[in-house]
TORVO-154523 format. One record per residue (C-alpha): x, y, z; residue number from 1; residue in three letters. Coordinates in steps of 0.1 Angstrom, whole numbers, plus 2048, in hexadecimal, padded with zeros to 3 digits. Layout:
<recs>
<rec px="X" py="Y" pz="Z" n="NUM" res="ALA"/>
...
</recs>
This chain:
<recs>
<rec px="CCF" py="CEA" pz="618" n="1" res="UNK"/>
<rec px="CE3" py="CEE" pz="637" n="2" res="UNK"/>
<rec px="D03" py="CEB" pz="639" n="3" res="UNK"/>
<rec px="D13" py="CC5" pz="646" n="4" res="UNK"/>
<rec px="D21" py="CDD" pz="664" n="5" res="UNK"/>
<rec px="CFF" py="CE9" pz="66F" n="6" res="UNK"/>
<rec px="CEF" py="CC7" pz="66D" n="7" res="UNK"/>
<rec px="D10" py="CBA" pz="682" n="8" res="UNK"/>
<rec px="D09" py="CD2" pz="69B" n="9" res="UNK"/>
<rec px="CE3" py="CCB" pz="69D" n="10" res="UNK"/>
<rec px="CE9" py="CA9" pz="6A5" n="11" res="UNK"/>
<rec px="D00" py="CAB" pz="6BD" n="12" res="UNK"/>
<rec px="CEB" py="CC6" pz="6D2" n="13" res="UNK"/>
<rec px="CCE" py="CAC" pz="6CC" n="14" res="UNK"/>
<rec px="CE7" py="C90" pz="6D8" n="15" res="UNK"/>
<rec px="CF1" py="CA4" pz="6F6" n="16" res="UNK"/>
<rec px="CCB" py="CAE" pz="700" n="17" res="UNK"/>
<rec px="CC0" py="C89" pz="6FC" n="18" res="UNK"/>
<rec px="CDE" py="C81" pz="713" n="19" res="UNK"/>
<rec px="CDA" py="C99" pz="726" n="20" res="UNK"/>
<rec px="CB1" py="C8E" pz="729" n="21" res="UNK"/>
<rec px="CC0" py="C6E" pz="732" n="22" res="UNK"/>
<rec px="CD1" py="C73" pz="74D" n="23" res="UNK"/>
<rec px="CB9" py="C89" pz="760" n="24" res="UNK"/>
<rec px="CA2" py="C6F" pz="759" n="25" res="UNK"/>
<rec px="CB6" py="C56" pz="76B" n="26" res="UNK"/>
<rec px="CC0" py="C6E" pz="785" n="27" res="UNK"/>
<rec px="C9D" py="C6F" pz="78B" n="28" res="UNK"/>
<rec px="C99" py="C47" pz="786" n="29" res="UNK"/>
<rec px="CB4" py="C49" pz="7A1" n="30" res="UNK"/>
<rec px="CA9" py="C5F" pz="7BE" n="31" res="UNK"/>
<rec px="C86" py="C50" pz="7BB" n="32" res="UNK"/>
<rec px="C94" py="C2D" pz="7C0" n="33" res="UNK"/>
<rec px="CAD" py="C3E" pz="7DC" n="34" res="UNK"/>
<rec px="C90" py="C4B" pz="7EC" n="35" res="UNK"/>
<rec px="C76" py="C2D" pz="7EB" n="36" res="UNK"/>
<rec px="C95" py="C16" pz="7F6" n="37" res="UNK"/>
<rec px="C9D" py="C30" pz="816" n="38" res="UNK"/>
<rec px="C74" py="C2C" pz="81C" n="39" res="UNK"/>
<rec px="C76" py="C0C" pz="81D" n="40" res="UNK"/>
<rec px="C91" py="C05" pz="836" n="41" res="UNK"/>
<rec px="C85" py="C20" pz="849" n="42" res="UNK"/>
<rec px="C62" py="C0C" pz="84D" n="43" res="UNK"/>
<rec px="C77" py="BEB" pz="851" n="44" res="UNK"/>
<rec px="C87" py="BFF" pz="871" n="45" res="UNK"/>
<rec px="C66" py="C07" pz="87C" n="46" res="UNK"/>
<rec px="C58" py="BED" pz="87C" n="47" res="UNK"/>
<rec px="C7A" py="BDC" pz="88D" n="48" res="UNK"/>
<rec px="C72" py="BF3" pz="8A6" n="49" res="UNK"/>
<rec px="C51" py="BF1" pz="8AC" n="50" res="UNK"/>
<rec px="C59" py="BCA" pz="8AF" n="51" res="UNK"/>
<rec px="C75" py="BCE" pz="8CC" n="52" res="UNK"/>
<rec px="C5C" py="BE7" pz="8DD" n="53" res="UNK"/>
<rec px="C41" py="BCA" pz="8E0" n="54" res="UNK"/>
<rec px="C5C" py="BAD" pz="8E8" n="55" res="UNK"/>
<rec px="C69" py="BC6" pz="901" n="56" res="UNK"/>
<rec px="C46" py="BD1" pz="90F" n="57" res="UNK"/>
<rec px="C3E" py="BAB" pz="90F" n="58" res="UNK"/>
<rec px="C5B" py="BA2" pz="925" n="59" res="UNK"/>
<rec px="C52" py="BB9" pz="93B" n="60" res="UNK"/>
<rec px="C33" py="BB2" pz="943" n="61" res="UNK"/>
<rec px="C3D" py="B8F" pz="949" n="62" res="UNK"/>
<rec px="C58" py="B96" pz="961" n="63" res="UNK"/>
<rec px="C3F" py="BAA" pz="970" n="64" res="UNK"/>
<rec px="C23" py="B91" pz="96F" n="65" res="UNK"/>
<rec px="C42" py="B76" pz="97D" n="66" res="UNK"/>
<rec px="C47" py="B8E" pz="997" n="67" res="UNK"/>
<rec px="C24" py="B8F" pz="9A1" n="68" res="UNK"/>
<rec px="C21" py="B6D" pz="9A1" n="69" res="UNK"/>
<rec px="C40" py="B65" pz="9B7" n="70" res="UNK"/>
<rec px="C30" py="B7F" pz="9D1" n="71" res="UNK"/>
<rec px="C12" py="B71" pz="9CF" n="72" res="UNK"/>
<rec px="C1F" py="B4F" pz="9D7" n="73" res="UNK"/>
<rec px="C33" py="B5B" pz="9F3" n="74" res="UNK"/>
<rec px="C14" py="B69" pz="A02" n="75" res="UNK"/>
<rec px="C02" py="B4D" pz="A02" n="76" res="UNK"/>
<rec px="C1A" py="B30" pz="A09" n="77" res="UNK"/>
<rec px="C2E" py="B43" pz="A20" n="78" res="UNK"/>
<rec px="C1F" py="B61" pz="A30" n="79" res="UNK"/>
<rec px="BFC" py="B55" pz="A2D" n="80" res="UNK"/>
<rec px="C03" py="B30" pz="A40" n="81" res="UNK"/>
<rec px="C16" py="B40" pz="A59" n="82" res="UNK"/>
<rec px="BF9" py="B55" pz="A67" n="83" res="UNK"/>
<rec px="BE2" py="B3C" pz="A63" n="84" res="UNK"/>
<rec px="BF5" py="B24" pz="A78" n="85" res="UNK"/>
<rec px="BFA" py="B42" pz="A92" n="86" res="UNK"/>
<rec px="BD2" py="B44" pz="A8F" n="87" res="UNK"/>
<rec px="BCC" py="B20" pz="A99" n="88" res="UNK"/>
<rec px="BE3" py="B23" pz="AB5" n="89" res="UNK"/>
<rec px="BD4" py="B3D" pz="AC2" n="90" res="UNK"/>
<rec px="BB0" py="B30" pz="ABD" n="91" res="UNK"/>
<rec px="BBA" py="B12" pz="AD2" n="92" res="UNK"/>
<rec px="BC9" py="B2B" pz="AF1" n="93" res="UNK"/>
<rec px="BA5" py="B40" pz="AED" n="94" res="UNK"/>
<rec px="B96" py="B1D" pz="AED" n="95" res="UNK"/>
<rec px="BAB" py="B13" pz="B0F" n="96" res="UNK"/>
<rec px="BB7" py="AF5" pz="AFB" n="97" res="UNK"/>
<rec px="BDA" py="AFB" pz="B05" n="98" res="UNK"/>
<rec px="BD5" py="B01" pz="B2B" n="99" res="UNK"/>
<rec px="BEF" py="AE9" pz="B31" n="100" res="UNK"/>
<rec px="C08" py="AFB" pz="B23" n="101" res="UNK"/>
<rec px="BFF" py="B1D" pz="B17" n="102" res="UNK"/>
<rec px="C20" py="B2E" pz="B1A" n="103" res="UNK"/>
<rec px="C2D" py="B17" pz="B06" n="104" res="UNK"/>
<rec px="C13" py="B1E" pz="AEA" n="105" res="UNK"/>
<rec px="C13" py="B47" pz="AEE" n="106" res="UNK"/>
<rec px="C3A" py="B41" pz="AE6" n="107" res="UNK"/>
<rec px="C35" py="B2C" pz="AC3" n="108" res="UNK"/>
<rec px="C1D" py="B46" pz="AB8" n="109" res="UNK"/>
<rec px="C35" py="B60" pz="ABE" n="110" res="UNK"/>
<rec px="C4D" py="B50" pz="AAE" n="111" res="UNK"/>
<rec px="C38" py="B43" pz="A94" n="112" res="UNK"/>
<rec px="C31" py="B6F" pz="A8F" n="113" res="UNK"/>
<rec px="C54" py="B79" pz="A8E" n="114" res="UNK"/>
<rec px="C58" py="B61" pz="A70" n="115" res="UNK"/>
<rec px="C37" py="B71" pz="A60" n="116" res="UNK"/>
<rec px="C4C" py="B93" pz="A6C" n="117" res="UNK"/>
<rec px="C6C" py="B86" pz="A58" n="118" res="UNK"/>
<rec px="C55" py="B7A" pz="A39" n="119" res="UNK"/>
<rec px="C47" py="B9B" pz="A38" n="120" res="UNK"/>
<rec px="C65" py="BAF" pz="A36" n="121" res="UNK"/>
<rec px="C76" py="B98" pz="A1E" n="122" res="UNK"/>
<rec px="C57" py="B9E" pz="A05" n="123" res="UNK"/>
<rec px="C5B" py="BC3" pz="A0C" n="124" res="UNK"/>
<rec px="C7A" py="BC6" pz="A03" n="125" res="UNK"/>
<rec px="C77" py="BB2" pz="9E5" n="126" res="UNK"/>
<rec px="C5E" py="BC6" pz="9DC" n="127" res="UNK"/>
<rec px="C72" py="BE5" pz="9DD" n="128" res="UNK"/>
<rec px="C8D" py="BE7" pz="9EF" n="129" res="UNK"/>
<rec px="C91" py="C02" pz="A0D" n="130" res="UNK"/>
<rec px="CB3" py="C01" pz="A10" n="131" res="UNK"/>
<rec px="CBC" py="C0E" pz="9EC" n="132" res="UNK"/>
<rec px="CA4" py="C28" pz="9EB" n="133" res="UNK"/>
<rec px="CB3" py="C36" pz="A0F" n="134" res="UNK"/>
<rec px="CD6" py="C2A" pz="A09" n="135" res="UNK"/>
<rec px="CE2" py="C26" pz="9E9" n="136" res="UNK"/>
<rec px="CEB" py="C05" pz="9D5" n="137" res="UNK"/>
<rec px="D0A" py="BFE" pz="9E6" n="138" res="UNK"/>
<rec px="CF8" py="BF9" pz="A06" n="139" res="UNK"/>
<rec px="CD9" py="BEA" pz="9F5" n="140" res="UNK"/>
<rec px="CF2" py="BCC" pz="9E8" n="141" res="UNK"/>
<rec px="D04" py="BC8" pz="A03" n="142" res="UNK"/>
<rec px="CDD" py="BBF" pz="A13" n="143" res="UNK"/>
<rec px="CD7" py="BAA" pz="9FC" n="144" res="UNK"/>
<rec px="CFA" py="B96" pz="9FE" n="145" res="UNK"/>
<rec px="CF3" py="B96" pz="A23" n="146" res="UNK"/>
<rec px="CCD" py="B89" pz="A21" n="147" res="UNK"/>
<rec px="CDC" py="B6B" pz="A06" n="148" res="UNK"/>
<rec px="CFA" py="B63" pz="A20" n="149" res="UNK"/>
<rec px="CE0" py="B60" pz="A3F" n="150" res="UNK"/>
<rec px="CCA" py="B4A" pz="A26" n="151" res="UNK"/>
<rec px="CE8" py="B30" pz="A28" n="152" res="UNK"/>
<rec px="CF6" py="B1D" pz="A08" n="153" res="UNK"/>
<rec px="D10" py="B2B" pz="9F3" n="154" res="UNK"/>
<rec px="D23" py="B47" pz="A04" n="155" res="UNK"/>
<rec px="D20" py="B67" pz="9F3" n="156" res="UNK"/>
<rec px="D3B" py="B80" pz="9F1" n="157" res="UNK"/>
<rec px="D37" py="BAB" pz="9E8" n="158" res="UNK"/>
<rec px="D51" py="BBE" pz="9D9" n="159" res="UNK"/>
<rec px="D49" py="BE4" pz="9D5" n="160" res="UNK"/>
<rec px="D58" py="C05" pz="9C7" n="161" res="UNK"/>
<rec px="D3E" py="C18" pz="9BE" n="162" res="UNK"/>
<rec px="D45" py="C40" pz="9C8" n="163" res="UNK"/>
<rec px="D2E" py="C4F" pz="9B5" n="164" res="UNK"/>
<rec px="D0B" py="C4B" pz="9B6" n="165" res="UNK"/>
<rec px="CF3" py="C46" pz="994" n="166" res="UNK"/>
<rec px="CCF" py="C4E" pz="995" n="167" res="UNK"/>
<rec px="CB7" py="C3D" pz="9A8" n="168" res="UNK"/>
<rec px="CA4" py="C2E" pz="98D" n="169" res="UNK"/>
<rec px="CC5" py="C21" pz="97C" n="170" res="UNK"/>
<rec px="CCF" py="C11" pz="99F" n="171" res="UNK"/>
<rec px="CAC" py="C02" pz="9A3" n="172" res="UNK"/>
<rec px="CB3" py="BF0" pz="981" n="173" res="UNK"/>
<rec px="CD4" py="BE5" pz="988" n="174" res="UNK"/>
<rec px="CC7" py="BD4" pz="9A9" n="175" res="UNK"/>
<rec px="CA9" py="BC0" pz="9A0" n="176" res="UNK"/>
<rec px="CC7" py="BB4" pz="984" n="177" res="UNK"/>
<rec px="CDF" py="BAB" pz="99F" n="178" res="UNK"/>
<rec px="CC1" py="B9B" pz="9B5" n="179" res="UNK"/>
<rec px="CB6" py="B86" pz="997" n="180" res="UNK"/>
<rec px="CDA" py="B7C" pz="992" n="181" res="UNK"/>
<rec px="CDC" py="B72" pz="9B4" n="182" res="UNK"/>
<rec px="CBF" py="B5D" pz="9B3" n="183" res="UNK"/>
<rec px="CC8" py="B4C" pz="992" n="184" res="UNK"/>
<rec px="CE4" py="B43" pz="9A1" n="185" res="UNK"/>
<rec px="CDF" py="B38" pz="9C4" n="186" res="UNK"/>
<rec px="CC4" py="B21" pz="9B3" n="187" res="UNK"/>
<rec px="CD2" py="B17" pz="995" n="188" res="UNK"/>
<rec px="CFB" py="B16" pz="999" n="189" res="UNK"/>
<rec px="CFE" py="AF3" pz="9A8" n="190" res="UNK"/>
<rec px="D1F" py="AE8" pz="9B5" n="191" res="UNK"/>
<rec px="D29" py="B0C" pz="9BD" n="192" res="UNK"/>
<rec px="D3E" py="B14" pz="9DC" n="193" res="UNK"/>
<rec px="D42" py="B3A" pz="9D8" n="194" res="UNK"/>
<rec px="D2C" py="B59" pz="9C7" n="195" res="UNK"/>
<rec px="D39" py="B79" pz="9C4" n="196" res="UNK"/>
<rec px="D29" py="B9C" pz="9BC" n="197" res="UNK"/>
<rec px="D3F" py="BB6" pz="9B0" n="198" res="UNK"/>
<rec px="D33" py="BDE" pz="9AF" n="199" res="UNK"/>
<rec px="D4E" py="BEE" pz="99F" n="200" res="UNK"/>
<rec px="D4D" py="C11" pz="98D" n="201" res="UNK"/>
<rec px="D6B" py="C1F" pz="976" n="202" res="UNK"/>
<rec px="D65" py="C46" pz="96C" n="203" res="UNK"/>
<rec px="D49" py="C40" pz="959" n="204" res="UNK"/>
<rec px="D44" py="C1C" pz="953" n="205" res="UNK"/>
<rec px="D32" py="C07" pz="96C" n="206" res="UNK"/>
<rec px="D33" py="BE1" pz="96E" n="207" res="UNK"/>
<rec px="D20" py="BCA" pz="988" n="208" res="UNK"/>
<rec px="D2D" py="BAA" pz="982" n="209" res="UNK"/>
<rec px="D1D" py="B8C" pz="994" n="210" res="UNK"/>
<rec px="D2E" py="B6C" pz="98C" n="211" res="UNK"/>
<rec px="D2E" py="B44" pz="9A0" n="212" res="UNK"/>
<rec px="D42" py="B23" pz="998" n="213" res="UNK"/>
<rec px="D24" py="B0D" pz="999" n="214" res="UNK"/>
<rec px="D1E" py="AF3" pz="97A" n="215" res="UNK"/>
<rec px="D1A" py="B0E" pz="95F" n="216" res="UNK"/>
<rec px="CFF" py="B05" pz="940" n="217" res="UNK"/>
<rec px="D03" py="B04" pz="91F" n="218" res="UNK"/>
<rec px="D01" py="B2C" pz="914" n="219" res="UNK"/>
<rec px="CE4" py="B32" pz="8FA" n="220" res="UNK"/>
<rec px="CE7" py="B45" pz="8DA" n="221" res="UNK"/>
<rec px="CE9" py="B68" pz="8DF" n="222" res="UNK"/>
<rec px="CC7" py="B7F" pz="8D4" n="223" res="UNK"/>
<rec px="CC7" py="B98" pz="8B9" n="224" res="UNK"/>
<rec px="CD4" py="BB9" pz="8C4" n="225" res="UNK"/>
<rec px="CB5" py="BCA" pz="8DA" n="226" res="UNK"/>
<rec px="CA0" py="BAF" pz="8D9" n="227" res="UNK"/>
<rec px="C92" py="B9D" pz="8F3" n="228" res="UNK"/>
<rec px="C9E" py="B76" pz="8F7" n="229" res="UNK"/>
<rec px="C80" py="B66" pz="8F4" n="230" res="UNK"/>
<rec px="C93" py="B45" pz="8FC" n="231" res="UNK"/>
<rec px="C9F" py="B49" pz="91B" n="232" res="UNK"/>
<rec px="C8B" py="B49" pz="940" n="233" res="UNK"/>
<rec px="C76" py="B60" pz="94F" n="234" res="UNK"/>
<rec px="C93" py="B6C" pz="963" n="235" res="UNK"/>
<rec px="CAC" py="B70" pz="94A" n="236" res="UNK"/>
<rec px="C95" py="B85" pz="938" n="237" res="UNK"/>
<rec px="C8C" py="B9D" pz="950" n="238" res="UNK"/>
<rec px="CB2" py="BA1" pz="953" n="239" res="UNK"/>
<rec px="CB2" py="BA8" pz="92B" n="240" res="UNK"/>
<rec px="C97" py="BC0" pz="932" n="241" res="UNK"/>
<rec px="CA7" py="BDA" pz="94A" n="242" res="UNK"/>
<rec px="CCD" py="BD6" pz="93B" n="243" res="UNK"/>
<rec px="CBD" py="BE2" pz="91C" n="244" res="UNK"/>
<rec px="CA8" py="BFB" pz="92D" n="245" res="UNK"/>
<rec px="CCA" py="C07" pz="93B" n="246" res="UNK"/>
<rec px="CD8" py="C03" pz="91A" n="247" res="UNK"/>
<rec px="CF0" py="BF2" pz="92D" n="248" res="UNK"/>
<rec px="D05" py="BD2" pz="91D" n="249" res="UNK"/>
<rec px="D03" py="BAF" pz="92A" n="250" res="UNK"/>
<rec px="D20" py="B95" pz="927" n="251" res="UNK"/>
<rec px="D17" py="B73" pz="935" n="252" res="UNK"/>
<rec px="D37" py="B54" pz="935" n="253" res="UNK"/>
<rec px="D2B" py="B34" pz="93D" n="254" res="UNK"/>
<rec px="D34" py="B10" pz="934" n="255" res="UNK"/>
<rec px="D27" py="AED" pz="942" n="256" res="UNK"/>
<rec px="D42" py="AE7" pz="961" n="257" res="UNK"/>
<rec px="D51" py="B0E" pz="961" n="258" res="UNK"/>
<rec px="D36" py="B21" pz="974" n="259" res="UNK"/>
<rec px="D26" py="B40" pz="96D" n="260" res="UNK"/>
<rec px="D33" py="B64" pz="965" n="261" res="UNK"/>
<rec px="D15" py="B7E" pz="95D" n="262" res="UNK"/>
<rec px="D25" py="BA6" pz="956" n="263" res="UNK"/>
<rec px="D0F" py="BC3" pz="953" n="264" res="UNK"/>
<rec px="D24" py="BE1" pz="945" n="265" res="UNK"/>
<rec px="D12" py="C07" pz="949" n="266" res="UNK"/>
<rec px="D20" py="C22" pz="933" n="267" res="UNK"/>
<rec px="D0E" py="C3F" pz="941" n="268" res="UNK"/>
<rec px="D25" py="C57" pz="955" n="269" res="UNK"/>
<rec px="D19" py="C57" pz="97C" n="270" res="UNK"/>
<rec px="D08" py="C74" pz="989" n="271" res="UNK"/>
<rec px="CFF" py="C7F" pz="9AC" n="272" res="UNK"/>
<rec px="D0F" py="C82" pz="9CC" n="273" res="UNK"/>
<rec px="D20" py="C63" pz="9DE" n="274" res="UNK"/>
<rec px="D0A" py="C5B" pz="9FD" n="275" res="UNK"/>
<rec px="D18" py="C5A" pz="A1D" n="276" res="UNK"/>
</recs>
């Protein structure tokens, strides 16, 4: 027989291997769960991502297709029934329907053209505008402030200090957001006396701060981080679209009665040269 200390010792080695079986066991248990738990969240993130990617590609295209479509009806309504008036006029003087007064009829169609001129150049420039690509945004705003002051209405105001230059592509963005803010707000912000635009850059934060004291609305919920508000208008949107693709931040303070303050805040240090 062995002795009661030999059978002791046997079962406390068995003890310790069966513990010892145990936890590996759940060590196991617990790095496969660890590991099936970190797959899942990382598919949940895909997928998170793949959704923001559409809602952003989505908004896109609309502002694009909204773009088109404003254009479009420029083209037509504007553009288009200028020249064909100018046509009928001039039909009539081939015609010698005005001999009475042709002068008079050779000066409304060239007055009629220099609006068509005008039209023309507006839709340009909205279409890309020349001034920022050969001057910079400063100058590119301070067009724009100028075109919305000669437009009449609210009288808009520019306040710049912008020394250093970013790229172009970052300026681009930051001016079809200012020009959309502009339009929202010479539209929309009723009651307003004043608008001002404000450039300003601080080592390497840069804010362009657009604000009125028009009525103000009632401010909507704000969208989940990176997404896309699929609530708000066309406009607004496209706004969305470019602050994110600057990965810029957007604060917007509004209130029925208390006007409008929209803030776009850029992190990225400036780079280039100033232009002269």
């Amino acid at each position: 027989m062995d002795a009661p200390s030999e059978v002791t010792f046997g079962k406390l080695l068995l003890t310790g291997i069966a513990f010892m079986l145990l936890a590996a066991g759940l060590l196991v248990a617990f790095v496969v769960v660890y590991q099936r738990r970190l797959l899942a969240q990382q598919q949940r993130q895909l997928a998170a991502e793949a959704t923001y990617q559409r809602q952003l590609l989505a908004a896109v295209i609309e502002a694009q297709e909204r773009e088109r479509e404003r254009i479009g009806r420029d083209l037509h309504d504007g553009i288009g029934s200028t020249i064909a008036t100018a046509k009928l006029l001039l039909n009539r003087l081939g015609a010698g329907a005005a001999a009475t007064n042709p002068d008079g009829l050779l000066a409304l169609v060239q007055e009629i053209m220099a609006g068509a001129v005008h039209d023309v150049r507006s839709v340009s420039h909205n279409l890309y505008p020349v001034v920022l690509a050969r001057f910079g945004l400063a100058e590119a705003l301070q067009h724009l402030v100028d075109m919305s002051n000669e437009a009449g209405g609210v009288a808009v105001s520019l306040a710049l200090h912008y020394p250093q230059p970013l790229a172009l592509a970052q300026e681009l963005a930051l001016y079809r957001i200012c020009q959309e803010l502009l339009h929202n707000a010479l539209k929309h912000a009723q009651g307003a006396t004043q608008l001002q635009v404000v450039l300003e850059q601080r080592g390497a934060q840069l804010a362009l701060v657009v604000e009125d004291d028009g009525c103000g609305f009632e401010p909507t919920p704000p969208a989940a981080a990176g997404t896309p508000d699929v609530a708000a208008g066309a406009g607004l949107r496209s706004i969305d679209v470019r602050v994110q693709l600057l990965r810029a931040r957007l604060h917007r303070r509004t209130a029925p009665g208390q006007g409008t303050h929209t803030r776009i805040e850029l992190d990225h240090p400036a780079t280039g040269e100033p232009k002269g």
